[in-house]
Backbone as CSV, one residue per row, in Angstrom:
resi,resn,N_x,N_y,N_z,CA_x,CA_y,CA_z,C_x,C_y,C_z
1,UNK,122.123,121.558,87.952,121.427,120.394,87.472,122.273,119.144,87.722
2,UNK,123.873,118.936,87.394,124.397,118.094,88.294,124.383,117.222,89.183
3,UNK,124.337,118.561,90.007,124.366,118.322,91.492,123.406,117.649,92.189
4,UNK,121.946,118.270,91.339,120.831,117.472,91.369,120.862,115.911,91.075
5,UNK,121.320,115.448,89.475,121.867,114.212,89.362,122.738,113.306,90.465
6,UNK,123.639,113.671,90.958,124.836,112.875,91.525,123.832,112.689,92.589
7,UNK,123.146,113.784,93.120,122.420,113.683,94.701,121.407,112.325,94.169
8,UNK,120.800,112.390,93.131,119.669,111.609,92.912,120.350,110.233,93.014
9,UNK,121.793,110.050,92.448,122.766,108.658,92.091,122.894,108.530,93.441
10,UNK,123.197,108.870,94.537,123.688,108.835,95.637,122.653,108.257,96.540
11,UNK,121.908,108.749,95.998,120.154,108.488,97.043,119.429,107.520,96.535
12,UNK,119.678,106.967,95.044,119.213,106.091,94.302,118.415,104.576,94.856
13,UNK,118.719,104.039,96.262,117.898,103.280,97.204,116.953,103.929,97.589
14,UNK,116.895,104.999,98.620,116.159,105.523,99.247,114.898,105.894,98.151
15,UNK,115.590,106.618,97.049,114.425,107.067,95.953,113.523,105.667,95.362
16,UNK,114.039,104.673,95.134,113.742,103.416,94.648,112.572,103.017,95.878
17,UNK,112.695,103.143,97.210,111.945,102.730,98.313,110.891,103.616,98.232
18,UNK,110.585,105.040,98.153,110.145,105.854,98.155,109.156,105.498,96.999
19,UNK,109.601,105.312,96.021,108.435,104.717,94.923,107.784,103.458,95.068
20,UNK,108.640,102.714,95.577,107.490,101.612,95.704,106.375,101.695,97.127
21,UNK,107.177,102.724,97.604,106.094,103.050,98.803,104.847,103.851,98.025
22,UNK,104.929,104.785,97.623,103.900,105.156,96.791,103.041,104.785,95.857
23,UNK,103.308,103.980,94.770,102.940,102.840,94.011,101.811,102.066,94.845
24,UNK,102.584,101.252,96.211,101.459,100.870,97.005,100.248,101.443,97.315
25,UNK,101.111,103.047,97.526,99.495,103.574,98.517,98.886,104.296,97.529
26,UNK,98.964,104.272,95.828,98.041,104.466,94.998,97.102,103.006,94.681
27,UNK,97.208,102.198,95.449,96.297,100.941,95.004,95.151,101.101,96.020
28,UNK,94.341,101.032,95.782,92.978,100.328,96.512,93.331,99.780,97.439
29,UNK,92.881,99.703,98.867,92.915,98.264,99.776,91.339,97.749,100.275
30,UNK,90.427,98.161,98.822,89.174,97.542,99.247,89.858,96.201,98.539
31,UNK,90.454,95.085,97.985,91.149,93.897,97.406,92.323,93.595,98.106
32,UNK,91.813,92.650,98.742,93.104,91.592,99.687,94.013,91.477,98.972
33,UNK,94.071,91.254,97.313,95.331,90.894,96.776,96.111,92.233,97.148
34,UNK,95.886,93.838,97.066,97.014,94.326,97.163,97.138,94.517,98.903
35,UNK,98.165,94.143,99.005,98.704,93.814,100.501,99.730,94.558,100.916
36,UNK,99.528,95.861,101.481,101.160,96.566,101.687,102.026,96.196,102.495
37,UNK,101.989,94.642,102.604,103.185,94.133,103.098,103.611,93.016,102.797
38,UNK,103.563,92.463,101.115,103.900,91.580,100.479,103.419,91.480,98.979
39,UNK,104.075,90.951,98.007,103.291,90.975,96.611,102.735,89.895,96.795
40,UNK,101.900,89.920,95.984,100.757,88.613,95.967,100.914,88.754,94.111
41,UNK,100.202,87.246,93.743,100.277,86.891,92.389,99.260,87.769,91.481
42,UNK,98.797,88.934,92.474,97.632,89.821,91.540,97.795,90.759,92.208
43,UNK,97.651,92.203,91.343,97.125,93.267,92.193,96.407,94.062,91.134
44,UNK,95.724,94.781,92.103,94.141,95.505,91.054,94.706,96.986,90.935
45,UNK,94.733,97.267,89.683,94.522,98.921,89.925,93.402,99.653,89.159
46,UNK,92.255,100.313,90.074,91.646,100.864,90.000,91.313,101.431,88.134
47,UNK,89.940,102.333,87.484,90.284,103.179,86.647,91.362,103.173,85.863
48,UNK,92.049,101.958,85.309,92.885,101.811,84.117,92.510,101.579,83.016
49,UNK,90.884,100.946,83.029,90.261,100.711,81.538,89.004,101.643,81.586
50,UNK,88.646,101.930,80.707,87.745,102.877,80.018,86.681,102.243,79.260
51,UNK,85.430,102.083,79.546,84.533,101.717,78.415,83.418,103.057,78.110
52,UNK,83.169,103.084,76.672,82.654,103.798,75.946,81.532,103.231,74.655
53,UNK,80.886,104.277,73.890,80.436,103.589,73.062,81.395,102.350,71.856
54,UNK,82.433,102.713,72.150,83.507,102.084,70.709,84.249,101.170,71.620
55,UNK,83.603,100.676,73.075,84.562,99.295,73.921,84.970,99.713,74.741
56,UNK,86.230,99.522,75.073,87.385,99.019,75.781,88.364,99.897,75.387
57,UNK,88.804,100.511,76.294,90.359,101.716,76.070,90.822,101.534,77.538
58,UNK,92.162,102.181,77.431,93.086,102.539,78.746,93.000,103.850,78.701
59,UNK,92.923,103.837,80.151,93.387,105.658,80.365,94.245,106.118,80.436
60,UNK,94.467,107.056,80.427,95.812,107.730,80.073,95.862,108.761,81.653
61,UNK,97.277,108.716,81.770,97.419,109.136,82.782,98.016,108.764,84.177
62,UNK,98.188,109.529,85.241,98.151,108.897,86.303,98.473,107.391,87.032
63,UNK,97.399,106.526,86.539,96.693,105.103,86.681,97.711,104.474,85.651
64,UNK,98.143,104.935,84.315,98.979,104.410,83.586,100.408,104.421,83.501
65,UNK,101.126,105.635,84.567,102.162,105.877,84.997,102.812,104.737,85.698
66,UNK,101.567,104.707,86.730,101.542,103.883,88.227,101.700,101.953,87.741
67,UNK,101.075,101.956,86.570,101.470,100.215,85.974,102.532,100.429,85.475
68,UNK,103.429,101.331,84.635,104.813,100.869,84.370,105.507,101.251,85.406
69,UNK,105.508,102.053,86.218,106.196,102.057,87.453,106.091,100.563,88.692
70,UNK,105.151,100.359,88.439,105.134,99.058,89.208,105.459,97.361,88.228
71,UNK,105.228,97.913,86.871,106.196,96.928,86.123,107.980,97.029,86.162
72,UNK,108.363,97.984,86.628,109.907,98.491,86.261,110.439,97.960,88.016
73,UNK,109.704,98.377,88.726,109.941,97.976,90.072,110.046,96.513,90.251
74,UNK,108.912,95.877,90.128,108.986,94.258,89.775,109.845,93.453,88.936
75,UNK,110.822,94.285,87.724,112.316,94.062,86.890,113.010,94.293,87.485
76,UNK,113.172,95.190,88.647,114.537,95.485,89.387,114.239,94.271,90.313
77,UNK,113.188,94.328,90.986,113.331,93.216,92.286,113.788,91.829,91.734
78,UNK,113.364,91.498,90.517,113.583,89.868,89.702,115.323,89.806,89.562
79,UNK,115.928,91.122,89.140,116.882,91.217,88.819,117.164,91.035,87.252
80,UNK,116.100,91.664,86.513,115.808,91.657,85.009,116.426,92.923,84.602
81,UNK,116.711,93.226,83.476,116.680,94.429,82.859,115.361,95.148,82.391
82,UNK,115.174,96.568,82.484,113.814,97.038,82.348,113.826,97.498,81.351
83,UNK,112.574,96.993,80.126,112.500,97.192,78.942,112.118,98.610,78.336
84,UNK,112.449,99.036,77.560,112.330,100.038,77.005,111.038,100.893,76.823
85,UNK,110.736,101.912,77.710,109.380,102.333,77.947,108.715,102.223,76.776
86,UNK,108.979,102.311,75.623,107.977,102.243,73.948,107.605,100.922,74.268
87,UNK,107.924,99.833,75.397,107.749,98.695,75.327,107.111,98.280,76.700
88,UNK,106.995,99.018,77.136,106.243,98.509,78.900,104.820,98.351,79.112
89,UNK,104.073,97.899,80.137,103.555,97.275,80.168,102.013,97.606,79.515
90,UNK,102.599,98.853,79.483,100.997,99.951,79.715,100.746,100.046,78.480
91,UNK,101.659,99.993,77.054,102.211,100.194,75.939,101.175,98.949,75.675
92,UNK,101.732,97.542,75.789,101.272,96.136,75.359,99.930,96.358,75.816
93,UNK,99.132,96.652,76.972,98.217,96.652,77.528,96.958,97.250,76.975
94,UNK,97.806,98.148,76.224,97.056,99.242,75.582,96.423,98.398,73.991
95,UNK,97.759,97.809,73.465,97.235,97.045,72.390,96.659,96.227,72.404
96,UNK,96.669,95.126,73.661,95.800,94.269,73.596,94.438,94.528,73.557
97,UNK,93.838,96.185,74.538,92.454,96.720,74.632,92.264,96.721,73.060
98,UNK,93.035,97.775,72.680,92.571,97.768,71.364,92.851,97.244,70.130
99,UNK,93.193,95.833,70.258,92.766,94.739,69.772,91.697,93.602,69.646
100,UNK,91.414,94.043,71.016,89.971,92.945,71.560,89.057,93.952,72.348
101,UNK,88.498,94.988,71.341,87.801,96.364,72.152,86.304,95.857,73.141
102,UNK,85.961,94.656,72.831,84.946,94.068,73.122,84.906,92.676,74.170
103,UNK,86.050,92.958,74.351,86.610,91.549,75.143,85.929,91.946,77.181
């Protein structure tokens, strides 16, 4: 298990590239904003909200992985520190749905 670690520390660019390559090619490219060859001031991701009889929810899953992974990616590129997953984006996102279930 180590060995696994140090390899992962060692590779830690390559793995970092590797995700944001993926991240990309889980977005839609029916929307010009997501552009796999530049960020733009928006990008859409698909199936993240849920409506039902009771509103407005997030889904869980997958689709919700893929927004804090692309929030944590966007803290490294700024050169921010990345906040504490109980605190990321998908977390806030989630409260705001279900705060304003009707919004």
């Amino acid at each position: 298990m180590l060995s696994t670690f140090k390899q992962l520390h060692h590779n830690k660019q390559d793995v970092f590239e590797r995700g944001i390559i993926n991240v990309f090619k889980g977005l839609s490219w029916d929307y010009k904003t997501n552009n796999p060859c530049y960020f733009s001031k928006r990008i859409i991701v698909n199936n993240l909200v849920k409506h039902d009889r009771w509103g407005y929810s997030l889904n869980w899953g997958w689709r919700r992985d893929q927004l804090a992974d692309l929030e944590r990616m966007l803290y490294l590129l700024d050169g921010k520190t990345i906040p504490d997953n109980r605190h990321d984006v998908s977390i806030r996102f989630m409260d705001f749905v279900r705060d304003n279930p009707h919004q």
